[in-house]
C-alpha positions in Angstrom: 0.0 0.0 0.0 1.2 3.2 -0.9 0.1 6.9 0.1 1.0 10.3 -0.9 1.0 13.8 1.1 0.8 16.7 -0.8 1.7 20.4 -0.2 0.0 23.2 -1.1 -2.3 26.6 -0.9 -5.1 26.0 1.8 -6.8 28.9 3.5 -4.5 31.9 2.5 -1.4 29.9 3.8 0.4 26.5 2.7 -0.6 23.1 4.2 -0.2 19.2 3.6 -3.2 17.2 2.7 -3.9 13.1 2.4 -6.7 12.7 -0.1 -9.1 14.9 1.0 -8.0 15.8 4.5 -5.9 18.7 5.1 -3.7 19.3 8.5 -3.6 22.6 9.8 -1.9 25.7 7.9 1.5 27.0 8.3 2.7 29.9 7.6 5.7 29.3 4.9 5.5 26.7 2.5 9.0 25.4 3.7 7.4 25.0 7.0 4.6 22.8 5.8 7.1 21.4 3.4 8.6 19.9 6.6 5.5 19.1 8.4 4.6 16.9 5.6 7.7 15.2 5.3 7.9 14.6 9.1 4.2 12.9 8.6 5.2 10.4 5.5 8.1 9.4 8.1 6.1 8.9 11.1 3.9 7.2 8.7 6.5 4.3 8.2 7.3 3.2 11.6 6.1 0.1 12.1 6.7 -3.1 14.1 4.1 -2.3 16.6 0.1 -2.4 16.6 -1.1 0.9 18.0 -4.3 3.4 18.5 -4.6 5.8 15.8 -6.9 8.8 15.8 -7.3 10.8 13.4 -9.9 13.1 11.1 -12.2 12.5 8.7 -13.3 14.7 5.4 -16.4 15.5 6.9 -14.8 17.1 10.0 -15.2 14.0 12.6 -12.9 12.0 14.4 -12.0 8.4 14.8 -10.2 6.0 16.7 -8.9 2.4 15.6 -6.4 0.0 15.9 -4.0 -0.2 13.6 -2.1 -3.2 13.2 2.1 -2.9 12.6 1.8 -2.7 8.7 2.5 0.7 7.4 2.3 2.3 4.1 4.8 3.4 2.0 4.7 7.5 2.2 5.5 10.3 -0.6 5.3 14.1 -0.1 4.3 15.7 -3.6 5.1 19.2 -3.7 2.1 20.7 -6.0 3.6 24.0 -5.8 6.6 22.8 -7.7 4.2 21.3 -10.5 
């Protein structure tokens, strides 16, 4: 499984999104540049099952279990496009 971030213009600032979700905005784009490559690499630790939380397009949370498995992770950086 593969997934990609990708960085762009969100809200009059820059910000990473995953499909359809976008994190919060920072204020440089080299700042979300970074966030967004921080999040592909927390993305790929594995080895351990853990509880993940995290939100959904429509604004609401949820919890699960994730087993060890993790996804390969990009960063695309639309700007650069």
């Amino acid at each position: 499984m593969s997934i990609t971030y990708h960085v762009a213009e969100h809200d009059d600032a820059r910000a990473y999104r995953l499909d359809d979700v976008w994190s919060e905005t920072f204020p440089t784009h080299d700042k979300a540049l970074a966030a967004a490559k921080n999040a592909a690499e927390r993305q790929q630790l594995g080895g351990q099952d853990a509880e993940i939380t995290y939100q959904r397009a429509d604004g609401t949370w949820t919890t699960e279990r994730s087993r060890g498995d993790r996804p390969e992770a990009d960063v695309v950086d639309d700007a650069k496009e």
